[in-house]
C-alpha positions in Angstrom: 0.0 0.0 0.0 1.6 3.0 -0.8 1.8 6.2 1.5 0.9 9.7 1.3 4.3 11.6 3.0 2.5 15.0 2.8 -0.4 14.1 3.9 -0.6 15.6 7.7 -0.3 13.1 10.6 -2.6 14.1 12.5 -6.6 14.1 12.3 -8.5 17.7 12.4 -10.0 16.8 15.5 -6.5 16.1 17.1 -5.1 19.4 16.3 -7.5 21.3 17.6 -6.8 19.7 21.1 -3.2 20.6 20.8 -3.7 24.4 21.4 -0.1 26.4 22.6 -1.4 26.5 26.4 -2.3 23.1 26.6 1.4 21.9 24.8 3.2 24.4 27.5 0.9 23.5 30.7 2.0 19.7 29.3 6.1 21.0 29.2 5.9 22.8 32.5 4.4 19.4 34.3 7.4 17.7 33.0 10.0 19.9 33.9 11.2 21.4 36.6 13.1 24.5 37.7 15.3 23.5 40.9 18.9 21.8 39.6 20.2 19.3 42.4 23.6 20.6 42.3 25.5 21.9 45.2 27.7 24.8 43.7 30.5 24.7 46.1 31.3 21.3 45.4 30.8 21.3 41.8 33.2 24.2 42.1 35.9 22.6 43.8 36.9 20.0 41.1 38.0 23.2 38.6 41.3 24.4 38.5 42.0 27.8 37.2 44.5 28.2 34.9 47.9 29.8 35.7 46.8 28.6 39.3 49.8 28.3 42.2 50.4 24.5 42.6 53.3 25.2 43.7 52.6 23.9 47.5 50.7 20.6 46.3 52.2 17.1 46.7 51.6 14.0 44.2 50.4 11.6 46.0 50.6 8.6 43.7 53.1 6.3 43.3 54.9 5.6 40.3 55.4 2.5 39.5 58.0 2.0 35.9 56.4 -0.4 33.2 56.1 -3.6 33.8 57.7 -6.8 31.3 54.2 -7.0 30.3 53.4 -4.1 29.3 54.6 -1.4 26.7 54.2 2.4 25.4 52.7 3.4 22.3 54.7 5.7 20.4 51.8 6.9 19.1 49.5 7.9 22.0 52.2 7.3 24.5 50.0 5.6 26.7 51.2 2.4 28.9 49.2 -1.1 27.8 49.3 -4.4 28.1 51.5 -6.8 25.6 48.3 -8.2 24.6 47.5 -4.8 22.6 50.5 -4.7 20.8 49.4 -4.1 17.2 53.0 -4.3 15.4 56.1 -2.4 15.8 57.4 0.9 13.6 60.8 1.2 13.0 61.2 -0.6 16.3 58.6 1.3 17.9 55.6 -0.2 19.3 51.9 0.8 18.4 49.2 -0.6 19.9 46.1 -1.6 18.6 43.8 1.6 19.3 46.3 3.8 16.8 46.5 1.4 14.7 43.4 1.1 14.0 
């Protein structure tokens, strides 16, 4: 059966129903205005730039790269042997760059 794409989607009768203040009374029950966001803390996890970090410790430890494991010399990221796509010029890649 073949279909009629400019033909409107929607009866007379159903359009009329759909008046602006109905759709926004609709919208307004849906939404509402109060965000559950507490700004100090969201505000603590951003770091200005040019900011003194001068007085701030790593507290990580470093651990070298393991037998297993390698660097891409193309993202220079640290993986696993197992994601070693092939070597350039003696320099591994692994398999996300390669891609």
């Amino acid at each position: 059966m073949a279909t009629d794409y400019d033909a409107p989607r929607k009866q007379d009768e159903e359009l009329k129903e759909d008046s602006l203040e109905q759709l926004g009374a609709r919208r307004s029950d849906h939404q509402s205005n109060s965000v559950d966001e507490d700004e100090t803390e969201a505000a603590e996890g951003f770091e200005l730039p040019g900011a003194d970090l001068s007085n701030v410790e790593l507290s990580v430890a470093v651990v070298p790269p393991q037998d297993d494991e390698f660097t891409c010399s193309s993202c220079f990221l640290v993986h696993h042997r197992s994601q070693l796509a092939y070597e350039e010029n003696g320099l591994p890649v692994c398999t996300e760059c390669a891609s």
